[in-house]
N, C-alpha and C positions, 0 to 999 in steps of 0.2 A: 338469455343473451349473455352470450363470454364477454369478460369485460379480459383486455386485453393489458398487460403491464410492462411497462419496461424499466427491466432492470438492468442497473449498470455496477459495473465493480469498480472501485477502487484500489489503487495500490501504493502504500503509505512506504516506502522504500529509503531503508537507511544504507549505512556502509560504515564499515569499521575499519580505522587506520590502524597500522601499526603502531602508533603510538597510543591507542586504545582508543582515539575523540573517534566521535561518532559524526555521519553527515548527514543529513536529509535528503531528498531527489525532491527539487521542484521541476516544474516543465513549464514553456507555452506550445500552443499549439501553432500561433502565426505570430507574424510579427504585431500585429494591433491587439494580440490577446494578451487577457492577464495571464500572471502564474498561478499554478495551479498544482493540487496533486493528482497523479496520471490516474485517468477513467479508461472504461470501456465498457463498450455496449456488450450484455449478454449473449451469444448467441442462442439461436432455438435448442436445445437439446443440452446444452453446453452449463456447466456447473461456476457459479461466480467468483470459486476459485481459481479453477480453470481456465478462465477467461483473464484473469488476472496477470496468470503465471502467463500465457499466452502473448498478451499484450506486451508483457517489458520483453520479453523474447522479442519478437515478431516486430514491435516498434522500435523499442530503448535498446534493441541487441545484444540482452544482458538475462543472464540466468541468474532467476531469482529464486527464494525458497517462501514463501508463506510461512509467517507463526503463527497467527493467528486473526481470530476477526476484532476489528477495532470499535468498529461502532456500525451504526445505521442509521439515514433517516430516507425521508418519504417526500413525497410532492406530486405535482402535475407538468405535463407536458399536451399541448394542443399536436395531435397528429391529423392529418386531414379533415379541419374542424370539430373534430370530438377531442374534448377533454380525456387522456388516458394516466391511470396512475402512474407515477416513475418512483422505482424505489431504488436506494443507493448502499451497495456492500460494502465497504471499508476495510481492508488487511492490512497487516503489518507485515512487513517482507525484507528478506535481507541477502542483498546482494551478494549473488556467489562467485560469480567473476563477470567482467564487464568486458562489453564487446564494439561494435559500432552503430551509433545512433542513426539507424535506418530510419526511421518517418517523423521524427518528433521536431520539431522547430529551431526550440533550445533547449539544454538539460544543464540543469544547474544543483550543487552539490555547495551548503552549510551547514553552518551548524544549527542546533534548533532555534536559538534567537532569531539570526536571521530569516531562518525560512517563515517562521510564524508573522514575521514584517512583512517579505515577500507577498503573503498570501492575503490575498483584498476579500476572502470570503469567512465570516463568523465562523462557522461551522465547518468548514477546512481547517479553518485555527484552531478548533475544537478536536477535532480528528488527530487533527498531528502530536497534540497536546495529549490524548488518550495512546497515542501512540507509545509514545515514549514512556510516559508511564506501566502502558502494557511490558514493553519491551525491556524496563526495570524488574518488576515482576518475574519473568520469566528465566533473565540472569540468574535470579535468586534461585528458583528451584531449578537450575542445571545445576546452579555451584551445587545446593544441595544433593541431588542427583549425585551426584561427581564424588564427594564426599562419603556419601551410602554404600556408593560401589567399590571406594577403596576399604571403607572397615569390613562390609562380606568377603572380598577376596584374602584380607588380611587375615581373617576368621577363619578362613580354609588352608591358610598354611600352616 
């Protein structure tokens, strides 16, 4: 017997000002719902990335780029009385330019304290928080990066 899963993607979305602060993207999805960070159901065929990038498109009306996966965890969902496993992707994504909020509720943009208040789920606060520290990480090896490719170039002249 196939046991059947569903997986959803998250998409942990920051933005960066000109003046370098950074903001988070919380959402709800209605007006009686909490905040949140933006999900979406997998489709059949369809890559958790993909689905990711898809959704702030398609929803939030905003091109994003994925850096990386943030975390994961696991659970259940009842689908027509059977228990099915639900498992949950988490990315770090960073807004490439923003568009018009086609389907989403509200969309709300701070900094990390506050969204980590915003958010009424343990493990959302956990995510966000892996977040950012991914996305520290990552700085580091572009700067480095950045720095490698100016002393090879300089090496060839």
């Amino acid at each position: 017997m196939k046991t059947n899963l569903v997986l959803i993607s998250g998409a942990v979305v920051f933005r960066r000002l000109k003046n370098g602060k950074e903001l988070w993207l919380c959402v709800k999805l209605s007006q009686d719902s909490d905040w949140e960070i933006p999900k979406v159901l997998v489709r059949k065929g369809e890559s958790s990335v993909r689905a990711a990038i898809r959704y702030m498109a398609e929803s939030g009306g905003m091109n994003a780029r994925v850096l990386e996966e943030v975390g994961r965890m696991g659970g259940s969902t009842v689908i027509n009385g059977k228990i099915v496993p639900r498992r949950y992707i988490y990315y770090l994504m960073m807004e490439r330019s923003a568009g018009e909020n086609l389907s989403i509720e509200q969309m709300e943009w701070h900094d990390l304290k506050k969204t980590q208040k915003m958010l009424p789920l343990k493990k959302e606060k956990e995510m966000l928080k892996q977040a950012s520290k991914i996305l520290k990480e990552w700085r580091k090896r572009r700067k480095q990066k950045s720095i490698n490719n100016r002393i090879k170039t300089n090496r060839k002249v």
